[in-house]
N, C-alpha and C positions, 0 to 999 in steps of 0.2 A: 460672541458674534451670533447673530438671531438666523437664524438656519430656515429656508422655507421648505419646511416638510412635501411630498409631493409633487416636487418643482422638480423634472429632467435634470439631472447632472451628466447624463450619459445617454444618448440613443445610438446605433447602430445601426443603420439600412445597409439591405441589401446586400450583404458581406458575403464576396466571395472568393474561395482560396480553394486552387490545386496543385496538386503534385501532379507528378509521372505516374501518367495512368491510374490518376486516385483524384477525384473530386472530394476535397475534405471538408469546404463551406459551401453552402449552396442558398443563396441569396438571405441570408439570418437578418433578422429583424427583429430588435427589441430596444428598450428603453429601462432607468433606472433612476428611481426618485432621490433627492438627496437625503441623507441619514438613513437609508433604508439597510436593510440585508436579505441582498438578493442571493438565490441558488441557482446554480447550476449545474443540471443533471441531464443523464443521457447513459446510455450505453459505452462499452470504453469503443473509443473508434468513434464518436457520435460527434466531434469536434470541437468537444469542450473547451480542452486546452489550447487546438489550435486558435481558435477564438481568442481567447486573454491572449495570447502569443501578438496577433494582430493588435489589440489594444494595447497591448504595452509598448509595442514596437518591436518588438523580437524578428516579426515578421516586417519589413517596413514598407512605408507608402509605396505604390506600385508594383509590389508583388500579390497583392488582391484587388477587387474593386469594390466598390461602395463606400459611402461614407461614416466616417467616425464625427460625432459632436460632443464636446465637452460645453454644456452652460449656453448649447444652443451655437457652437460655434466649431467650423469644420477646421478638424485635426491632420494633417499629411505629420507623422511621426517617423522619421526618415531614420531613430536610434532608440535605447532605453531610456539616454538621455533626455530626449525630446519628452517623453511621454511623464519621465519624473518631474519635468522642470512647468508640465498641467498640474501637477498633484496624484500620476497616475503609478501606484507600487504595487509588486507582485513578489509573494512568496510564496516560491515552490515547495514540494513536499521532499524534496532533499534539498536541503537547507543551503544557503549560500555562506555559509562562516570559516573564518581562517581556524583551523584550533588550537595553532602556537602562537595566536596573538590573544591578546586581552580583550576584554567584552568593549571597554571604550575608544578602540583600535577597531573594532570590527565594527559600531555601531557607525563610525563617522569616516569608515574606508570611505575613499574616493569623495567626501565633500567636506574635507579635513578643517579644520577652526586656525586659520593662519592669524599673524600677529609680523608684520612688516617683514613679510614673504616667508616666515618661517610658522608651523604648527605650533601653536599657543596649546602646550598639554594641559597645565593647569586650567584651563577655560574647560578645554575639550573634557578631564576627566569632573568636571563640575555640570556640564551640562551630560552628560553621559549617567550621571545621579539622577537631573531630573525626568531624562528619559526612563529610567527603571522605575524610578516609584510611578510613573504614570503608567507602565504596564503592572504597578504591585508589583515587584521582584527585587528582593530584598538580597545583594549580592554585593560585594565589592567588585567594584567596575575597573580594579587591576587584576581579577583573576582572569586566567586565561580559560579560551572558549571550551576545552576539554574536559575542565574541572566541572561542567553542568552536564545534569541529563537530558537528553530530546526535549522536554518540557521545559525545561529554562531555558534553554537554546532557542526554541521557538519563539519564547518571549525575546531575547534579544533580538533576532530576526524582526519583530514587531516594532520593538524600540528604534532600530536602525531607519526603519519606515519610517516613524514618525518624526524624527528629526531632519526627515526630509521635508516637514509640511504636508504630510499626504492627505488627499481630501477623498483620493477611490483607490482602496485596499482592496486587490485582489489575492484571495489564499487558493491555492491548487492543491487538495486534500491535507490539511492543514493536520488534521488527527489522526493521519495513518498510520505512525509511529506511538502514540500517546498511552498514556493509561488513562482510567477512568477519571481519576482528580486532576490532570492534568489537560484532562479535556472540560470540567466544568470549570475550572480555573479560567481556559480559553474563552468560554461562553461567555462568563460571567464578564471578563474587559471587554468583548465583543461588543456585549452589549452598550459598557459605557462610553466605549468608543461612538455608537449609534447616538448616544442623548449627546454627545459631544457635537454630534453633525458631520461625522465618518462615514461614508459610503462604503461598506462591503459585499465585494460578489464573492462567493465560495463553491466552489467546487468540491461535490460531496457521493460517495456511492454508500455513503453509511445512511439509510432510510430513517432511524431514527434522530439522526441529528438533525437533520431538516425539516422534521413536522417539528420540533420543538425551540430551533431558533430562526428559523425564515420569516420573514415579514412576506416574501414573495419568492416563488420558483418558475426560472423559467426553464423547459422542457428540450433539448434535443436531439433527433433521430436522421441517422443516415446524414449528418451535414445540413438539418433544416430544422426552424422553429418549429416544432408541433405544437404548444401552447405556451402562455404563463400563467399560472397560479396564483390565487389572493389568498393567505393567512388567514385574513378576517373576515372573508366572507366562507370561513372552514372549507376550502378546496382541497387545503394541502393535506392529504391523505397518504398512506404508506401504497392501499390501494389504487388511486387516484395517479400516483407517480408511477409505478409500475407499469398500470397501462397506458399510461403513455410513452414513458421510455421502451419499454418492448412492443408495443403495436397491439398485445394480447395481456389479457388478466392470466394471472400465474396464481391460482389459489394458495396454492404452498408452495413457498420458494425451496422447501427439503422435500424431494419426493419419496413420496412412501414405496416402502420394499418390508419383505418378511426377515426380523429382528430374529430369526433363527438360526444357528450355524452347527457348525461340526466340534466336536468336543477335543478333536488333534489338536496336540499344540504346534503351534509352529514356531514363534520363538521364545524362549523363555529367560528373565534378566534376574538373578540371583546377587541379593547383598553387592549391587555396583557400587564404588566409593569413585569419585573423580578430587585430585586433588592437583589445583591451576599453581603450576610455581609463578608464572607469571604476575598474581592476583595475591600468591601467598595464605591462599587458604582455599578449604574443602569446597567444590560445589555441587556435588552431588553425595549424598551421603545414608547407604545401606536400600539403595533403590531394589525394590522387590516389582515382577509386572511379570505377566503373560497374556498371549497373542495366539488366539483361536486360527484355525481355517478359515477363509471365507469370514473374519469377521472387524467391522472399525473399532479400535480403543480409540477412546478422546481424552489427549492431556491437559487438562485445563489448568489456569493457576495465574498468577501476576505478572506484570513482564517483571526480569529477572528471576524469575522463581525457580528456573534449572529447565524449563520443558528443551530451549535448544542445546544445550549444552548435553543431555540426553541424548537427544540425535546424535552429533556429533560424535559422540561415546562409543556408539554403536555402532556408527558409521565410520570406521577408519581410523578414529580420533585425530583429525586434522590439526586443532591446536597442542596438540602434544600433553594432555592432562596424566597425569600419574593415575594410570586406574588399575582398581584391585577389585574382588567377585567375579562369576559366570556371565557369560554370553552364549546359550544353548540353541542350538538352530537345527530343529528335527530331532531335537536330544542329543544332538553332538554338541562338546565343547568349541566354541571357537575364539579366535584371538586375530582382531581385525587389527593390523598394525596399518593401513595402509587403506584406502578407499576401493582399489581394485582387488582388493582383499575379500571386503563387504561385497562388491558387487558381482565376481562369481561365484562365491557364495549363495545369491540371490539376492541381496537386501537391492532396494535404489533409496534414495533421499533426494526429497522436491526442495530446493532452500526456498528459506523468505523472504531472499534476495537475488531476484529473480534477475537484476540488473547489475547486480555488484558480481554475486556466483556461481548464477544459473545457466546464464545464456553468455555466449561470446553475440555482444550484441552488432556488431559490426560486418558480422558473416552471415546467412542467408539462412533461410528456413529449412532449404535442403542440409546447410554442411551441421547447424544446431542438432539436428534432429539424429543423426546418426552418431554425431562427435561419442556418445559414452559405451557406444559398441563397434567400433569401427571392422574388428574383426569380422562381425556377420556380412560385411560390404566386400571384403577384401580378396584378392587372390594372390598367394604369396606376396604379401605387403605392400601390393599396390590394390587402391582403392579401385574396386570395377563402379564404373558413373551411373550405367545405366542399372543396375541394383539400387545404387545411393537413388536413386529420381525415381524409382518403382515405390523404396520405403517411404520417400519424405511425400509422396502424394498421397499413398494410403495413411499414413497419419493425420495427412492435414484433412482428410475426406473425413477419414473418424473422426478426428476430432473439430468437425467445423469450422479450423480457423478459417479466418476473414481475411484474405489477401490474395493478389492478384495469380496471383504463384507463388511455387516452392523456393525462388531466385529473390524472392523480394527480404529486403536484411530486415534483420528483427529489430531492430533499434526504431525503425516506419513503421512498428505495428504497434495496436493500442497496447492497454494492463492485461486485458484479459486475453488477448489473442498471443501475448508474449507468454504468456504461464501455461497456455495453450500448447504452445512448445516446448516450452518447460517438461511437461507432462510428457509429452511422446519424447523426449528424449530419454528420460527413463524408462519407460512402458516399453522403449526398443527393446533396453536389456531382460526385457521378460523375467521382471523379479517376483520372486515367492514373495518376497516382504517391500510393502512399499509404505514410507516415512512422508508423509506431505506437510510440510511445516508452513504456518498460515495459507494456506491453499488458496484462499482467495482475497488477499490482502489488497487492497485497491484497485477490485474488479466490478463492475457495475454486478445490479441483479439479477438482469440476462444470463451474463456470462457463468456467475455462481451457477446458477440453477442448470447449465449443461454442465458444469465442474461436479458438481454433486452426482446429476445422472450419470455420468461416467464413474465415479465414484463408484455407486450402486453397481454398474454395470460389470465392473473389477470386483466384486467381493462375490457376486453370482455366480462369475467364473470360476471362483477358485482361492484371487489372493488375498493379500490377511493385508490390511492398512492400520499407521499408526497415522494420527491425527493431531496436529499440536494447533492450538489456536486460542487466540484471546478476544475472540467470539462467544461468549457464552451458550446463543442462538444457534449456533454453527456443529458446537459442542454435544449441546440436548439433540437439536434435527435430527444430525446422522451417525451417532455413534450406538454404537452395542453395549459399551462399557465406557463408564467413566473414571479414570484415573485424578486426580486431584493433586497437585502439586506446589508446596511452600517452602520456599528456603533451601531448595536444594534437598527437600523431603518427600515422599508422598504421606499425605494426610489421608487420603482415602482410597477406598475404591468404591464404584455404585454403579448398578445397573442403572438403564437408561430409566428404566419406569420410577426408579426412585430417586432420579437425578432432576433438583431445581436449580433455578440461580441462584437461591436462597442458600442450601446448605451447599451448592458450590463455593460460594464465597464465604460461607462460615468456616470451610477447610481449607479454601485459599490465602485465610489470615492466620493461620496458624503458625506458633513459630515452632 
């Protein structure tokens, strides 16, 4: 089929969406060529997602104004259904898959291959083939969805798409989960998707993914288009994006601070071994580390490589691992069986699951924000409220977040305003040792860059941070020391001066 490059498949006017007391669109305007790959970016809170939300129909006709046009022709999408049955797919960045059914059960849920009112499997697991080789994914289409990792996953997710006929694929942080090969594996069908005549918008706070696969970026702040970007006429800039998603140039998205600390240790991890009965074998093995005053260690290494499972170790050991070696905290031995163990102790831990472990998202800024120290609130075990509303404002002041109030549930608030919380929930307990495990995983570059100066602004004071991230940028920026971690090993250690991405990853392959 001969595809007119340049030709509108997609315009939006004037798109406007509110909540309670929250203007989330504010008259957005834009357009999208066909086969193109469009971006879009913005601050979290900027109305990314609610936007795809209205084009897909999530949000349906009448709960916004303006109009939608698919091919020059207005859309009222009143379901998801509506929007799929244009050619219009969305995949989120938590994935929609069953993982006790099979990949060719998950690809054709809900638009199943019948055969005289009954599912015709053999059809089904035949075309469920050639949906896989069309994403390259070389898998039997009777294993079930568990048996892959995020990366194959993703790929099914896409296949699933495409046996719908989809002609505008929309991804909502597509690689937030990914490793590096599973993110150029991504690119790489994106793109033949593109020469096919696939329309992709993506949704991206990772700066270099988008200078290097966007044909076009369009920009937006506060709920409003502030530009689009051309590709080829060299607009799309990491600079370029920056200032326009924040309103200001950010020289250095890692703010500079003095790389000097105190020589006290504060905690020190002697010969840890972690061995998962669940897994059946070791995943941590003869871990050697120390943690200055006042200083960041950064773990760097693959996903799976052991950095969380680390945490966890040291934190409570929540999944129950058989651990043997030192946990030394001020020079005393300790033995954390239990999380509230760790935490009066002093440790806290940020998860990377900000939404699965972090937050009780359904409860409010105020009740998140105190939930991990309730005792500072309490008087004889009843909570005093007006203490609880004195804390959750002074954090949300310190820490900038973005919402109406401390009443507003955290589930309405963007990525970055949620880790926002995140963060003062722990910071309540006033820990010596603070654990941030991907800190800013699917946060625009705004938000990073207050996450880091808070960062700074915690090691100034006083406390000692570990740092786990598969950021390499995030890694070199702001740590003091880097740790190096493969296999459930450390490979190295390095200070920062001598710390690249080069010999990072040369210890990151190690087995």
């Amino acid at each position: 089929m001969d595809i007119e490059m340049n030709t509108p498949i997609l315009e939006m006017k004037g798109i406007t969406k509110e909540f309670p007391g929250v203007k989330a669109l504010d008259n957005v305007t834009f357009q999208v060529a066909k086969g193109e790959i469009r971006f879009l970016v913005g601050e979290n809170g900027a109305g990314k997602s609610t936007l795809m939300k209205v084009l897909s129909g999530v949000y349906p006709h009448g709960q916004y104004t303006g109009d939608i046009l698919i091919n020059g022709e207005v859309q009222k999408f009143g379901t998801i259904r509506d929007s799929e049955r244009m050619g219009v797919a969305i995949i989120y960045q938590e994935l929609a898959l069953f993982p006790e059914l099979t990949i060719y059960e998950n690809i054709f849920m809900g638009h199943e291959i019948s055969n005289a009112s009954r599912v015709d499997w053999n059809e089904t697991i035949k075309q469920a083939n050639k949906m896989l080789k069309r994403v390259r994914l070389n898998v039997n289409p009777e294993a079930k969805i568990r048996s892959l990792g995020v990366g194959k996953q993703q790929l099914v997710e896409i296949a699933k798409t495409l046996s719908k006929d989809v002609k505008l694929l929309i991804l909502d942080e597509p690689t937030a989960a990914l490793n590096e090969d599973d993110v150029e594996n991504l690119f790489v069908l994106l793109r033949e998707l593109k020469a096919q005549g696939v329309t992709c918008i993506m949704i991206s706070h990772k700066l270099k993914e988008v200078t290097e696969l966007a044909d076009s970026v369009t920009v937006l702040r506060d709920g409003q288009t502030i530009c689009t970007l051309d590709a080829k006429k060299g607009e799309v800039t990491e600079d370029a994006l920056i200032k326009n998603m924040v309103g200001r140039e950010i020289e250095d998205i890692h703010p500079k601070r003095d790389h000097q600390r105190s020589e006290e240790t504060v905690l020190e991890v002697k010969n840890l071994n972690a061995y998962d009965p669940k897994l059946n074998r070791d995943i941590l093995k003869d871990m050697n580390f120390n943690l200055k005053k006042g200083e960041i260690i950064g773990f760097a290494g693959l996903m799976g490589s052991g950095r969380t499972e680390l945490a966890l170790s040291i934190f409570g050991n929540t999944p129950g691992y058989r651990l043997s070696g030192d946990i030394l905290l001020h020079g005393e031995k300790k033995n954390f069986n239990h999380p509230k163990d760790a935490i009066d102790a002093g440790i806290a831990y940020v998860t990377e699951d900000r939404k699965g472990n972090g937050l009780v998202l359904d409860q409010t800024i105020k009740e998140n924000t105190t939930l991990a120290n309730l005792h500072d609130i309490s008087n004889r075990y009843v909570i005093d409220e007006n203490i609880e509303i004195k804390v959750a404002n002074e954090y949300k002041d310190a820490m900038n977040t973005k919402a109406p109030s401390i009443m507003q549930k955290v589930v309405n608030l963007s990525g970055g305003n949620q880790q926002k919380v995140s963060l003062a929930k722990w910071l309540f307990v006033k820990p010596d040792v603070l654990i941030l495990d991907e800190p800013t995983r699917g946060i625009d570059v705004g938000a990073k860059f207050e996450i880091y100066t808070i960062m700074n602004q915690l090691v100034e004071q006083g406390m000692s941070i570990i740092m786990l991230s598969s950021e390499l940028s995030e890694v070199l920026g702001m740590s003091d020391r880097v740790y190096v971690v493969s296999q459930g090993k450390i490979t190295g250690e390095l200070p920062v001066e001598e710390a690249t991405q080069e010999n990072i990853m040369v210890l990151a392959t190690q087995e």
